[in-house]
C-alpha positions as a LaTeX table, in Angstrom:
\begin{tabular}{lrrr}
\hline
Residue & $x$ (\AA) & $y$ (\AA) & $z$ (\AA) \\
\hline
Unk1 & $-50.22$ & 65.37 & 137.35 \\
Unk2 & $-52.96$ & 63.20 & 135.88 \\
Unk3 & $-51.45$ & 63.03 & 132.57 \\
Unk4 & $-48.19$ & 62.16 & 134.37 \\
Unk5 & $-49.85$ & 59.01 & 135.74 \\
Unk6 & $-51.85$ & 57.79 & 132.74 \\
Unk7 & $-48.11$ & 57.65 & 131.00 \\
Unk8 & $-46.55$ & 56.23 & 133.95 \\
Unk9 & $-49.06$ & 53.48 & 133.64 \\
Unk10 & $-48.80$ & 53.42 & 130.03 \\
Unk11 & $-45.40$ & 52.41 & 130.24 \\
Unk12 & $-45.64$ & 49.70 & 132.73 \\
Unk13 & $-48.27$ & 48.17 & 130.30 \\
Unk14 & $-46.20$ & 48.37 & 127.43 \\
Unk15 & $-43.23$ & 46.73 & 129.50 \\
Unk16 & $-45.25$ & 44.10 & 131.16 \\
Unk17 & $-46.02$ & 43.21 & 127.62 \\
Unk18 & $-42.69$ & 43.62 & 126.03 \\
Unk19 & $-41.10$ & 40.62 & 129.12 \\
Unk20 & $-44.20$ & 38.56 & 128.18 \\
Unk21 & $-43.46$ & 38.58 & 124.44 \\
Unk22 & $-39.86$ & 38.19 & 124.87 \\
Unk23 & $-39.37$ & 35.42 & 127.69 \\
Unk24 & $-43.22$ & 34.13 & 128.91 \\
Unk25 & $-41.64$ & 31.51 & 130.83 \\
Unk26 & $-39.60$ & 33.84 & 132.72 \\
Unk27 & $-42.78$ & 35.84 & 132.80 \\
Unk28 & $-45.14$ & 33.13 & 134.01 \\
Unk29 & $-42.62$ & 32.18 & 136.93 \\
Unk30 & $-42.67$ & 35.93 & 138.33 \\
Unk31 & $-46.16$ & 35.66 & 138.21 \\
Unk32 & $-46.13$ & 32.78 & 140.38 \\
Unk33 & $-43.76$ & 34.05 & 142.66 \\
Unk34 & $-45.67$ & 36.77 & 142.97 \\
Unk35 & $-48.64$ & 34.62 & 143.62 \\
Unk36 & $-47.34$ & 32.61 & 146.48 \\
Unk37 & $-45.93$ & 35.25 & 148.08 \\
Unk38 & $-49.16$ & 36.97 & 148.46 \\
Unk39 & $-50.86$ & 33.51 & 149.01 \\
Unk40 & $-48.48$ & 32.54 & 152.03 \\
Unk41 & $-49.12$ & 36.54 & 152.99 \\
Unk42 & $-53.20$ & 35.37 & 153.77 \\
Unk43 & $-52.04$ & 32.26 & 155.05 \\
Unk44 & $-49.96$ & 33.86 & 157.96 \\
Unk45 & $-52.87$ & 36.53 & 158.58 \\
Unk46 & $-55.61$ & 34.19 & 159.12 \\
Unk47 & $-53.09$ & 32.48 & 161.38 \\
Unk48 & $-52.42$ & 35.64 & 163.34 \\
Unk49 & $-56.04$ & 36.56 & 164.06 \\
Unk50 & $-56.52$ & 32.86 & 164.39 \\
Unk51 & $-54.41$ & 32.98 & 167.60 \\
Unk52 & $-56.00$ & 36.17 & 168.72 \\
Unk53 & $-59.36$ & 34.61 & 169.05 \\
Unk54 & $-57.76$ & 31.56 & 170.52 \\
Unk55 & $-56.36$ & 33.45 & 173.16 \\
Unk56 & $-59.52$ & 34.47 & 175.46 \\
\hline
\end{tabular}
């Protein structure tokens, strides 16, 4: 099973790297997609507890 990972991961490098060669701008605006989504992801957390402690 462990080996099964380490090529699993392997690949995913070695794709990651083939989309970056071939098409970085198309790369760079997953990444930020990516990005924001896990930036407006905090965002709407800290609101949540936010309200919690607002609440007492």
């Amino acid at each position: 099973m462990q080996k099964a990972k380490k090529i699993f991961w392997w690949i995913v490098v070695l794709f990651l790297l083939y989309a970056i060669f071939t098409s970085p701008n198309e790369a760079a605006g997953i990444v930020n997609a990516i990005w924001d989504v896990l930036v407006n992801g905090v965002e709407n957390l800290a609101k949540f507890f936010d309200a919690l402690l607002q609440k007492n």
